[in-house]
PQR file of N, CA, C, O and H, with PARSE charges and radii, in Angstrom:
ATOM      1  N   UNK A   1      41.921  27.847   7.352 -0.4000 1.5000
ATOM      2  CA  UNK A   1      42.358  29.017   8.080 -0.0000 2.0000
ATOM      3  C   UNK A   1      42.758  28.591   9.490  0.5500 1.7000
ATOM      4  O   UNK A   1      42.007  27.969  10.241 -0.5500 1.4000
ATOM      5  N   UNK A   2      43.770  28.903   9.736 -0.4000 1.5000
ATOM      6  CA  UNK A   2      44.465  29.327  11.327 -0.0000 2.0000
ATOM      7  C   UNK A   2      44.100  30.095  12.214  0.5500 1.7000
ATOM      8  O   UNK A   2      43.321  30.933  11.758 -0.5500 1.4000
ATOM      9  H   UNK A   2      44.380  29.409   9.127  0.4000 1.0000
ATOM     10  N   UNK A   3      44.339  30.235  13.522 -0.4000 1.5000
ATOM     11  CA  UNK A   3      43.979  31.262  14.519 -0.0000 2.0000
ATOM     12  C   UNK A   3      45.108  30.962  15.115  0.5500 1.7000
ATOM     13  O   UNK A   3      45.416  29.834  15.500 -0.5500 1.4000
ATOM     14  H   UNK A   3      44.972  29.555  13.892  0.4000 1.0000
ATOM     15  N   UNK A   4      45.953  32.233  15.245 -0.4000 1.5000
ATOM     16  CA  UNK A   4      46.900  32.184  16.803 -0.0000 2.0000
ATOM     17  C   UNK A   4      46.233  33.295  17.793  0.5500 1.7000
ATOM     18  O   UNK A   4      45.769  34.285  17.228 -0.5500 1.4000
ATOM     19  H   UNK A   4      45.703  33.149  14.932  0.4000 1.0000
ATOM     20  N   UNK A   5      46.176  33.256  18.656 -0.4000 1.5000
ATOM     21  CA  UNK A   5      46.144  33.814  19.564 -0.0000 2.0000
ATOM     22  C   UNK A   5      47.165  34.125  21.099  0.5500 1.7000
ATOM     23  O   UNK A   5      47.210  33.448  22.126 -0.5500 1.4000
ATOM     24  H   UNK A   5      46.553  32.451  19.116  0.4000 1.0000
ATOM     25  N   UNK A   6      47.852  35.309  20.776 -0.4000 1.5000
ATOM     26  CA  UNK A   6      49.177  35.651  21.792 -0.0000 2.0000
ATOM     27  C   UNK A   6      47.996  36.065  23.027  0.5500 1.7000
ATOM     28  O   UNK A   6      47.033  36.826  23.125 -0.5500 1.4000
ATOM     29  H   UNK A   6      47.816  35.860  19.942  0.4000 1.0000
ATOM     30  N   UNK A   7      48.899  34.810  24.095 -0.4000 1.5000
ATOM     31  CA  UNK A   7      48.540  35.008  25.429 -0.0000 2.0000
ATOM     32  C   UNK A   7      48.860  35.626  26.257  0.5500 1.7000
ATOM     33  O   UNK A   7      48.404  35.734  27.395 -0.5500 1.4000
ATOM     34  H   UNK A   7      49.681  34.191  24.014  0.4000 1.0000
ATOM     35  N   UNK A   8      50.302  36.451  25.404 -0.4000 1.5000
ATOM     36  CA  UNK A   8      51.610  37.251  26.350 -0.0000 2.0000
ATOM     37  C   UNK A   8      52.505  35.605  26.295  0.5500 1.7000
ATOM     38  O   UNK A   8      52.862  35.039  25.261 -0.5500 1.4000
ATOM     39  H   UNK A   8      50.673  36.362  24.480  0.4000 1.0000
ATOM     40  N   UNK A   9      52.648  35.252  27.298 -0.4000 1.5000
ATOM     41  CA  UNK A   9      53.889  34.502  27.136 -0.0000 2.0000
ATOM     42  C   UNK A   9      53.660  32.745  26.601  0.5500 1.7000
ATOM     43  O   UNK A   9      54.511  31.857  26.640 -0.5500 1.4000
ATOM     44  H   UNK A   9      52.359  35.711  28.137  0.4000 1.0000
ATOM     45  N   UNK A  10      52.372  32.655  26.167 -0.4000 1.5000
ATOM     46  CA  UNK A  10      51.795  31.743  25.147 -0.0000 2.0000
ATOM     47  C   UNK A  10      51.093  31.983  24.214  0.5500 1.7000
ATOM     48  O   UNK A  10      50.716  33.154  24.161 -0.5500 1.4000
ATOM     49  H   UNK A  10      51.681  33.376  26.136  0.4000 1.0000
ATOM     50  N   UNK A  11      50.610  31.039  23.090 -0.4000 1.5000
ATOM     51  CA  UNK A  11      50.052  31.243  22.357 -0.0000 2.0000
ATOM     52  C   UNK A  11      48.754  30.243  22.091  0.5500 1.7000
ATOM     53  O   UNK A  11      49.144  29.155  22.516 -0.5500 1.4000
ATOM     54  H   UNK A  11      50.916  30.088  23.133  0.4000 1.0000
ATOM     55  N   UNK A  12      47.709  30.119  21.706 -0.4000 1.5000
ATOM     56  CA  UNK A  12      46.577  29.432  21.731 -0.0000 2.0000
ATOM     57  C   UNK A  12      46.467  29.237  19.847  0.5500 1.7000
ATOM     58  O   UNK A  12      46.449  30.123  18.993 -0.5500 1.4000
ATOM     59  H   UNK A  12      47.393  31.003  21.361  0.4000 1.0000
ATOM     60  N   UNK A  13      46.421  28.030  19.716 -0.4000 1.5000
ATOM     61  CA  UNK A  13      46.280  28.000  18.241 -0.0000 2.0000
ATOM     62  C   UNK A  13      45.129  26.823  18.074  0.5500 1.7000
ATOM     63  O   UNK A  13      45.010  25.712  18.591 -0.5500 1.4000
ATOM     64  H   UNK A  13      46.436  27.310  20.409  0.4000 1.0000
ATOM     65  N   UNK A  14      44.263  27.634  17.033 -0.4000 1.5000
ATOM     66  CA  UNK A  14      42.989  26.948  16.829 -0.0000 2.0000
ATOM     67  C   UNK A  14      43.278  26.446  15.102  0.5500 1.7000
ATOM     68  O   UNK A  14      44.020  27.099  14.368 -0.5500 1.4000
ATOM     69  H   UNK A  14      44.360  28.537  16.614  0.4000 1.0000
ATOM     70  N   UNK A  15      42.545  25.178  14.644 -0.4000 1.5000
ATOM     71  CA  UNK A  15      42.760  25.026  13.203 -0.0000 2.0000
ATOM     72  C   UNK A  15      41.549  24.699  13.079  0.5500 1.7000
ATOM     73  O   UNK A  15      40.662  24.400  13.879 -0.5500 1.4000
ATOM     74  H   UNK A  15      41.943  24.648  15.241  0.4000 1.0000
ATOM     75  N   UNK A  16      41.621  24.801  11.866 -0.4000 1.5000
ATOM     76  CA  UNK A  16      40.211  24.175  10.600 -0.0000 2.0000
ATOM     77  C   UNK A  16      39.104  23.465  11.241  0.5500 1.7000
ATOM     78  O   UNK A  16      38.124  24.037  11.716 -0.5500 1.4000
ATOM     79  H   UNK A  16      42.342  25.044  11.216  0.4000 1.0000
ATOM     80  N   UNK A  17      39.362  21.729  11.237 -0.4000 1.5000
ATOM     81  CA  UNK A  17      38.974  21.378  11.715 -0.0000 2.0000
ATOM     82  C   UNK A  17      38.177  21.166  13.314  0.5500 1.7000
ATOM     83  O   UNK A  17      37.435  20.205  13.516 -0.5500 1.4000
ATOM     84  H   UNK A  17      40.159  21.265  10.851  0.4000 1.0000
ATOM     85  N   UNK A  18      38.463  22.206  14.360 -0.4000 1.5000
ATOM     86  CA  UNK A  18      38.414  22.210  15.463 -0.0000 2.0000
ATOM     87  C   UNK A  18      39.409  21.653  16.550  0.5500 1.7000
ATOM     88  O   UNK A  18      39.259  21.762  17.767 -0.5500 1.4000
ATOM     89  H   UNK A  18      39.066  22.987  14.195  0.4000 1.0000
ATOM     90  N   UNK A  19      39.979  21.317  16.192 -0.4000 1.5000
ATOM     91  CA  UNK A  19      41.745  21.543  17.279 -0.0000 2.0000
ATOM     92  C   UNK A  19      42.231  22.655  17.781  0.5500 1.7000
ATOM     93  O   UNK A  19      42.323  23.699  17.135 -0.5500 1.4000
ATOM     94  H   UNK A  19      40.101  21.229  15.203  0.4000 1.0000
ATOM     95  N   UNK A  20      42.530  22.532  18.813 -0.4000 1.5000
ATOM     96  CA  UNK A  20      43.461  23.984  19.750 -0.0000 2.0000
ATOM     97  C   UNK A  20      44.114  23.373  20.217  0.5500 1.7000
ATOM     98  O   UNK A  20      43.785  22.269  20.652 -0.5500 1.4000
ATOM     99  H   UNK A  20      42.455  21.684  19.338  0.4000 1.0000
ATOM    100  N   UNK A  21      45.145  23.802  20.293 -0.4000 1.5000
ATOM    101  CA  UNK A  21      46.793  23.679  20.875 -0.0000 2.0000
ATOM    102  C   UNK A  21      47.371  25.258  21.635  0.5500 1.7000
ATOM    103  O   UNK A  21      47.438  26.358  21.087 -0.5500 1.4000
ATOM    104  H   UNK A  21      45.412  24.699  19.940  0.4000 1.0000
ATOM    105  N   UNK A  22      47.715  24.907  22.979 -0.4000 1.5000
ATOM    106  CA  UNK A  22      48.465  25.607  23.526 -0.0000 2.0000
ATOM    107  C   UNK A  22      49.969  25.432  23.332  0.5500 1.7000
ATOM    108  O   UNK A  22      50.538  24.343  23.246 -0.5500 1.4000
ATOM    109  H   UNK A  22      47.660  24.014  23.424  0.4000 1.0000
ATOM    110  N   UNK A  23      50.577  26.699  23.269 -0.4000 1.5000
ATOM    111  CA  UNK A  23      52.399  26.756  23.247 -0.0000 2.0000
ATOM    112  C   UNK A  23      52.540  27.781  24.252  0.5500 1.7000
ATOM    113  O   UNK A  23      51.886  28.781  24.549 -0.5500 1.4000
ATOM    114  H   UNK A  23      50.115  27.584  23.339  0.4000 1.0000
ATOM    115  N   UNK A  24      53.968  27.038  24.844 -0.4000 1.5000
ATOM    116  CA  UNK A  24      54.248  27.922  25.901 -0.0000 2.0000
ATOM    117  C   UNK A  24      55.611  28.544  25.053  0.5500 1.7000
ATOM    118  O   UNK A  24      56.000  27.998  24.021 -0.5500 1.4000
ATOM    119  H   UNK A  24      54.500  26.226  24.603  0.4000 1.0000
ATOM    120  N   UNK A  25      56.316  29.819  25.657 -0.4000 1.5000
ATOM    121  CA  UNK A  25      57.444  30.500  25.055 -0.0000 2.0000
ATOM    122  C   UNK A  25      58.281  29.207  25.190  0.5500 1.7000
ATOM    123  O   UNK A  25      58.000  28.319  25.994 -0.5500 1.4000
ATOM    124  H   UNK A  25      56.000  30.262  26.496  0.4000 1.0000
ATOM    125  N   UNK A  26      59.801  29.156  23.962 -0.4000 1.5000
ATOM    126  CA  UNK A  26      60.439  27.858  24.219 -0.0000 2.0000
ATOM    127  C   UNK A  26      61.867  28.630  23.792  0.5500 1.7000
ATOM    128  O   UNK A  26      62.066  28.786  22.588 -0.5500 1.4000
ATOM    129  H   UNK A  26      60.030  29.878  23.309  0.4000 1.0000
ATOM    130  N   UNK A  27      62.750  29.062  24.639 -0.4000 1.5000
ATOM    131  CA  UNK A  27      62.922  29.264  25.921 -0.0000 2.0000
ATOM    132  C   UNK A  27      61.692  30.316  26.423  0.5500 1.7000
ATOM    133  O   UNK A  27      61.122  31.087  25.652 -0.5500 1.4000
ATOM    134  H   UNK A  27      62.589  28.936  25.617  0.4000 1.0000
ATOM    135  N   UNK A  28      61.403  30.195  27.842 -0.4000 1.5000
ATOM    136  CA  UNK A  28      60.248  31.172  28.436 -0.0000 2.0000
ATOM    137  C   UNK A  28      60.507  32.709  28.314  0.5500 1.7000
ATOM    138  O   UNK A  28      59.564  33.496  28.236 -0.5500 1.4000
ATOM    139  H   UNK A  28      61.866  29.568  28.468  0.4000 1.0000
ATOM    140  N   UNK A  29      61.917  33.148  28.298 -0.4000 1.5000
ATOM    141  CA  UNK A  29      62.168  34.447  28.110 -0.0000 2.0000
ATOM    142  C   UNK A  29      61.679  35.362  26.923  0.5500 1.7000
ATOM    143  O   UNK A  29      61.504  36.564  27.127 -0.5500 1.4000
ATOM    144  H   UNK A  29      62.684  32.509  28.361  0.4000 1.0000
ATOM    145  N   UNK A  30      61.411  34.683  25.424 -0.4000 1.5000
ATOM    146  CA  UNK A  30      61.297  35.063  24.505 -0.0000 2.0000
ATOM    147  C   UNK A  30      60.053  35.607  23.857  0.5500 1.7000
ATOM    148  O   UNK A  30      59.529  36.132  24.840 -0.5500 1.4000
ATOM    149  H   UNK A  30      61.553  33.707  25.258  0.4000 1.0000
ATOM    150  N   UNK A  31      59.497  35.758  23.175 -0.4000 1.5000
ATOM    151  CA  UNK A  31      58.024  35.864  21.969 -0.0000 2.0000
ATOM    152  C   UNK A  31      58.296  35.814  20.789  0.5500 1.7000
ATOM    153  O   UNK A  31      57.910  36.686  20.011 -0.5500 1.4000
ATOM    154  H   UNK A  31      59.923  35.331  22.377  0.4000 1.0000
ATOM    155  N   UNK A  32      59.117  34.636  20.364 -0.4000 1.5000
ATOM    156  CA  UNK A  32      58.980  34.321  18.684 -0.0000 2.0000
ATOM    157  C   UNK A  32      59.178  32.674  18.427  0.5500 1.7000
ATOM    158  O   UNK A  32      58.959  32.156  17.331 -0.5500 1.4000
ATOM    159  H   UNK A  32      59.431  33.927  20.996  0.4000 1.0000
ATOM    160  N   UNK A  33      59.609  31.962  19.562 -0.4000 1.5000
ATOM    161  CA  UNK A  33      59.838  30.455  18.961 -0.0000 2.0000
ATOM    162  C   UNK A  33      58.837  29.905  20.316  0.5500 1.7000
ATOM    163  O   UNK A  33      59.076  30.093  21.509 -0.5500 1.4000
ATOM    164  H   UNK A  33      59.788  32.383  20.452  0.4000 1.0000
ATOM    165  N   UNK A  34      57.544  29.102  19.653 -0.4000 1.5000
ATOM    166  CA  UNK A  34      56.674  28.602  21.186 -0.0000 2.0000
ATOM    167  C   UNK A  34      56.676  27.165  20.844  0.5500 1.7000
ATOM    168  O   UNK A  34      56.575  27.050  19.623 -0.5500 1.4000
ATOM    169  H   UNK A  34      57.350  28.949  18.684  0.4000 1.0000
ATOM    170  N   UNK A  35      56.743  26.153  21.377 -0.4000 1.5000
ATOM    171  CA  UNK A  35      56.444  24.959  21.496 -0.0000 2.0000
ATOM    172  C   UNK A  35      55.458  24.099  22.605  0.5500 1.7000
ATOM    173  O   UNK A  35      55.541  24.511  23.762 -0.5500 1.4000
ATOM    174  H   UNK A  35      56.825  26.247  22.369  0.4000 1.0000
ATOM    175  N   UNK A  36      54.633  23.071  22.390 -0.4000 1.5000
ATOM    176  CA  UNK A  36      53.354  22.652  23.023 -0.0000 2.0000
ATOM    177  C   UNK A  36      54.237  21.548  23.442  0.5500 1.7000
ATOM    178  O   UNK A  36      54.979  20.839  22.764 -0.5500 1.4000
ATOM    179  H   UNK A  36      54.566  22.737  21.450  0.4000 1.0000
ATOM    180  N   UNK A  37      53.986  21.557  24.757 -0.4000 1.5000
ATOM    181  CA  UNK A  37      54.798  20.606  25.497 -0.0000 2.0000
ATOM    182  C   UNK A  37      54.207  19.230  25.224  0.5500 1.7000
ATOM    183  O   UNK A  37      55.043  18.599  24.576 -0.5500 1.4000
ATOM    184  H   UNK A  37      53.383  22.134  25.308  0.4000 1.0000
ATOM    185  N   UNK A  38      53.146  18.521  25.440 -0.4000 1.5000
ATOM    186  CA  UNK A  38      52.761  17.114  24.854 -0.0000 2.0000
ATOM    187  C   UNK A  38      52.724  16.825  23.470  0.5500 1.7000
ATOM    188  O   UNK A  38      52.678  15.643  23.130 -0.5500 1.4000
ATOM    189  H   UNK A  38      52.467  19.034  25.966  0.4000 1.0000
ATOM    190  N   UNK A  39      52.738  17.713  22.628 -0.4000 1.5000
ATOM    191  CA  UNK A  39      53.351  17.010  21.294 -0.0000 2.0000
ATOM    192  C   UNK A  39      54.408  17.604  20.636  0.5500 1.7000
ATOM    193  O   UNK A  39      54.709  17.301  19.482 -0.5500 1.4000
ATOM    194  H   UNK A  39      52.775  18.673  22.904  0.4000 1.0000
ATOM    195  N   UNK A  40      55.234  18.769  21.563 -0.4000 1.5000
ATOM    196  CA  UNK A  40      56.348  19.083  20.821 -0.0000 2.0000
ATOM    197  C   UNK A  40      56.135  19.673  19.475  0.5500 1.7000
ATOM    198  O   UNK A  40      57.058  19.901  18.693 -0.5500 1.4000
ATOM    199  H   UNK A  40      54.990  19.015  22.501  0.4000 1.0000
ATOM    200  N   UNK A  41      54.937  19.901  19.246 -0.4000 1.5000
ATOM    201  CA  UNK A  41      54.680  20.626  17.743 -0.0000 2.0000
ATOM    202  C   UNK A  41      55.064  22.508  18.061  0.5500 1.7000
ATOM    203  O   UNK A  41      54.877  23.126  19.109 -0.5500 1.4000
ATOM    204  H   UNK A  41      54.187  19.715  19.881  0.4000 1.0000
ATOM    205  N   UNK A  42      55.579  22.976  16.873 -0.4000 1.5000
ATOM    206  CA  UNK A  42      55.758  24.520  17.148 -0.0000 2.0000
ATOM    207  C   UNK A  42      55.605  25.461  16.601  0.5500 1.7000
ATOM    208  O   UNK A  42      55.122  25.408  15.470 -0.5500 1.4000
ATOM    209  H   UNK A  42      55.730  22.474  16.022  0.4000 1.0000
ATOM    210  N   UNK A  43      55.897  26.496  17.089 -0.4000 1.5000
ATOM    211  CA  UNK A  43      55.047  27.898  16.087 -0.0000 2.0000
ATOM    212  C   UNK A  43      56.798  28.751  16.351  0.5500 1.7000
ATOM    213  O   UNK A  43      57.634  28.682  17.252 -0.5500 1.4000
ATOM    214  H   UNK A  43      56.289  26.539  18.008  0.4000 1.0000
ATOM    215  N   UNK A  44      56.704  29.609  14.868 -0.4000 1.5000
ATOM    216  CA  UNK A  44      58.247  30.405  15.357 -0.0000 2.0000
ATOM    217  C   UNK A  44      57.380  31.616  14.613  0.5500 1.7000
ATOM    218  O   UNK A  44      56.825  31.454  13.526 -0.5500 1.4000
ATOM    219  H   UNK A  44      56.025  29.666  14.136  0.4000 1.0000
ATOM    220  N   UNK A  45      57.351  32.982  15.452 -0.4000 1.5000
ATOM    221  CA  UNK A  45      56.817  34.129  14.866 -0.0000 2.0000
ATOM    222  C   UNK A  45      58.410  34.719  14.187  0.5500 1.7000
ATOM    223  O   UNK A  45      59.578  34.493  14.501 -0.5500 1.4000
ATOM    224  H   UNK A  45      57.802  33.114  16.335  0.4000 1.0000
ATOM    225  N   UNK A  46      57.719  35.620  13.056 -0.4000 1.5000
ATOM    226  CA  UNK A  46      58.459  36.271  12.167 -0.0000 2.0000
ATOM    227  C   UNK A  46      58.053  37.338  11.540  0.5500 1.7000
ATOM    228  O   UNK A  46      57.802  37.147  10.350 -0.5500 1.4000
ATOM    229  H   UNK A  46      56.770  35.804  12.801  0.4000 1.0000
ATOM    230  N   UNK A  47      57.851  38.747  12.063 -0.4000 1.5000
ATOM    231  CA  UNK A  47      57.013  39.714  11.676 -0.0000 2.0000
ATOM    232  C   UNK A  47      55.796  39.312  11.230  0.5500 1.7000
ATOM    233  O   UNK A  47      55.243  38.641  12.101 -0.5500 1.4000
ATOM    234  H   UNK A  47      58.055  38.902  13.029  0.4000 1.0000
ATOM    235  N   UNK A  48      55.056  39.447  10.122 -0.4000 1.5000
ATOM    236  CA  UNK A  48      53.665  39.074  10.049 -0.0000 2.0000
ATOM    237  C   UNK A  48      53.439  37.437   9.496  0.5500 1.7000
ATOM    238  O   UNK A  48      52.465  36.899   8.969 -0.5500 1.4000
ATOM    239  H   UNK A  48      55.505  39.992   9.414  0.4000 1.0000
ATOM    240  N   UNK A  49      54.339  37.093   9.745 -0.4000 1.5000
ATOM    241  CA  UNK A  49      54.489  35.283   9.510 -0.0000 2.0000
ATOM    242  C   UNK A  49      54.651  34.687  10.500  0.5500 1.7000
ATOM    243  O   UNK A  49      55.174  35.098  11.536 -0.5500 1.4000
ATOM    244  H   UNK A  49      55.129  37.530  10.173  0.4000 1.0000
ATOM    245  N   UNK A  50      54.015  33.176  10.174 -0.4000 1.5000
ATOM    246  CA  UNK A  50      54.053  32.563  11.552 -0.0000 2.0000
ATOM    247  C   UNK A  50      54.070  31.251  10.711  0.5500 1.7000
ATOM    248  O   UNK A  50      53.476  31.189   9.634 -0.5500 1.4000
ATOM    249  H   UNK A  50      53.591  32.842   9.333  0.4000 1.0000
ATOM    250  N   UNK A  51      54.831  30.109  11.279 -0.4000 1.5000
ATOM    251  CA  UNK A  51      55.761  28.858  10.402 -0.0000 2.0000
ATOM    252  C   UNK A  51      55.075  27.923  12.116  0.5500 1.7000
ATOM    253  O   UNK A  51      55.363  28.131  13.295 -0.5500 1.4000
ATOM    254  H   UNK A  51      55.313  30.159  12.154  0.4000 1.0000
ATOM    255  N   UNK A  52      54.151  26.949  11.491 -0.4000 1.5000
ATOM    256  CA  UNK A  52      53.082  26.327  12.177 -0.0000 2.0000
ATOM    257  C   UNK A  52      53.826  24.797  11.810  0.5500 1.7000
ATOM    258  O   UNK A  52      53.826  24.295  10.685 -0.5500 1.4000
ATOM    259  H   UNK A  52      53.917  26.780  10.534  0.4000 1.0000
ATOM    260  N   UNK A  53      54.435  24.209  13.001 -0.4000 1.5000
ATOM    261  CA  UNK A  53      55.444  22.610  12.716 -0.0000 2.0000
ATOM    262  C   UNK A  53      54.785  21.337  13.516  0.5500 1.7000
ATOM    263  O   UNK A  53      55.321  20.889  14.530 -0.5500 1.4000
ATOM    264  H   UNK A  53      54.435  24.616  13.915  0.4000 1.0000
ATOM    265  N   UNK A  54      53.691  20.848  13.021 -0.4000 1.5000
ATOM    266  CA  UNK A  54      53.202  19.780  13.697 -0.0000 2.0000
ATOM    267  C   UNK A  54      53.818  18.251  13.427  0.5500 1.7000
ATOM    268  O   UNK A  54      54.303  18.082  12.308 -0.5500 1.4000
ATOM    269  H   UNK A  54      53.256  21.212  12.197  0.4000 1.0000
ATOM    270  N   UNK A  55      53.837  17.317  14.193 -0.4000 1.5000
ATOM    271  CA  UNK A  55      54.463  16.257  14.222 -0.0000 2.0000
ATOM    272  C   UNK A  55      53.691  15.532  12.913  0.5500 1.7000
ATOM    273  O   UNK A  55      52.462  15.546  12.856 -0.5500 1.4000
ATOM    274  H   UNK A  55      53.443  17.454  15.102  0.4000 1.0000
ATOM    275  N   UNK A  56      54.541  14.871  11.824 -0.4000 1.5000
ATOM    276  CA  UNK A  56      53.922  13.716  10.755 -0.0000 2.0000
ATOM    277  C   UNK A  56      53.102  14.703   9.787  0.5500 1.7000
ATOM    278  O   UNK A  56      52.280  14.261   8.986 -0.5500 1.4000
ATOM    279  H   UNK A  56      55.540  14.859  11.871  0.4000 1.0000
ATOM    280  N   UNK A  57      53.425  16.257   9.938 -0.4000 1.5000
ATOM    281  CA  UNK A  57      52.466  17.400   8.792 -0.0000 2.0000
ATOM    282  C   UNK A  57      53.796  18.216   8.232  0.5500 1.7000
ATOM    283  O   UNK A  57      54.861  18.587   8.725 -0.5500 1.4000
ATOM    284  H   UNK A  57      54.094  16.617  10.590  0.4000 1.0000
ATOM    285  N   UNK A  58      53.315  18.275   7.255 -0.4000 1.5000
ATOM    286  CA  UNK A  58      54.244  19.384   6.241 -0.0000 2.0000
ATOM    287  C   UNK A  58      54.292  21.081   7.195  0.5500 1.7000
ATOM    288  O   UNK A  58      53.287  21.462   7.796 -0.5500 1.4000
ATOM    289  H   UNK A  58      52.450  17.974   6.855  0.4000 1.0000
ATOM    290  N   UNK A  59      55.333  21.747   7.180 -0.4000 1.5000
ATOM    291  CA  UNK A  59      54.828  22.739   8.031 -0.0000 2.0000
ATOM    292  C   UNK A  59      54.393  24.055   7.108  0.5500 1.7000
ATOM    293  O   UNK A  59      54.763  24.229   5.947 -0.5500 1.4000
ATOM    294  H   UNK A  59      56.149  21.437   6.692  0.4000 1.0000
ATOM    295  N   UNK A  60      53.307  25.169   8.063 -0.4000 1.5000
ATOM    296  CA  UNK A  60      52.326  25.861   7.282 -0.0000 2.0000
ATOM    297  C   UNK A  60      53.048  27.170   7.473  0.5500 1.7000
ATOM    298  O   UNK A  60      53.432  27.572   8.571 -0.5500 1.4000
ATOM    299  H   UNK A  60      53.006  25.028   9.006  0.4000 1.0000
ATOM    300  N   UNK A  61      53.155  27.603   6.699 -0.4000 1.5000
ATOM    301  CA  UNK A  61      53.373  29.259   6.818 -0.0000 2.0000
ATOM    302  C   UNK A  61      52.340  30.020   6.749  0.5500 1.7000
ATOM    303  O   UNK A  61      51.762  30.064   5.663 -0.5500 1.4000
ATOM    304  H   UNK A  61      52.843  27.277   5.807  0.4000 1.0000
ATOM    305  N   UNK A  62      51.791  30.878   7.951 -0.4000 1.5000
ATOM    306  CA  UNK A  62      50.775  31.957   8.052 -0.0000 2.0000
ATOM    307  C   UNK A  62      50.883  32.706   7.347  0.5500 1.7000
ATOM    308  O   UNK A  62      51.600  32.364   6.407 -0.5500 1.4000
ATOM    309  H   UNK A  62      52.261  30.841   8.833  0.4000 1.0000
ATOM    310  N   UNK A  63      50.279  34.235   7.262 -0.4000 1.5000
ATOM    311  CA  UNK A  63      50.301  35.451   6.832 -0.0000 2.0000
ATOM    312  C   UNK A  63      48.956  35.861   7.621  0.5500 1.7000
ATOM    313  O   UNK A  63      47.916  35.202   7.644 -0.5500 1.4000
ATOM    314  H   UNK A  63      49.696  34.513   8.026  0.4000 1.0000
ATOM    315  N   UNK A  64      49.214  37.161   8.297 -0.4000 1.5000
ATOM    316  CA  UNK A  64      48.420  38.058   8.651 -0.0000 2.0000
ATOM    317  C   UNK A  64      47.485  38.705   7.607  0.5500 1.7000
ATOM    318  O   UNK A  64      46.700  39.590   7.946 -0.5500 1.4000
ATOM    319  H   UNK A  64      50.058  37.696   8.278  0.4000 1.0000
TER
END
């Protein structure tokens, strides 16, 4: 299981194992495509989906 958590103009993402990753908005204007600036990994929201793209991992599709 996943955790995102919307910060308003970031997002806080916790996984399984105990990892958290911050994303900032990517462009800053927006709330649906966020990317984590030191590893470039990303999250793109999509109504109740969320498409989770980490570097060297298959990417995860959420569901609320």
């Amino acid at each position: 299981m996943i955790s995102i958590q919307n910060l308003g103009t970031s997002l806080r993402v916790a996984g399984p194992d105990g990892w958290t990753e911050e994303f900032a908005a990517s462009p800053a204007n927006q709330s649906s495509r966020y990317q984590a600036a030191t590893t470039h990994d990303a999250v793109v929201i999509d109504g109740r989906e969320a498409l989770l793209m980490k570097k060297g991992s298959t990417p995860l599709t959420c569901r609320r």
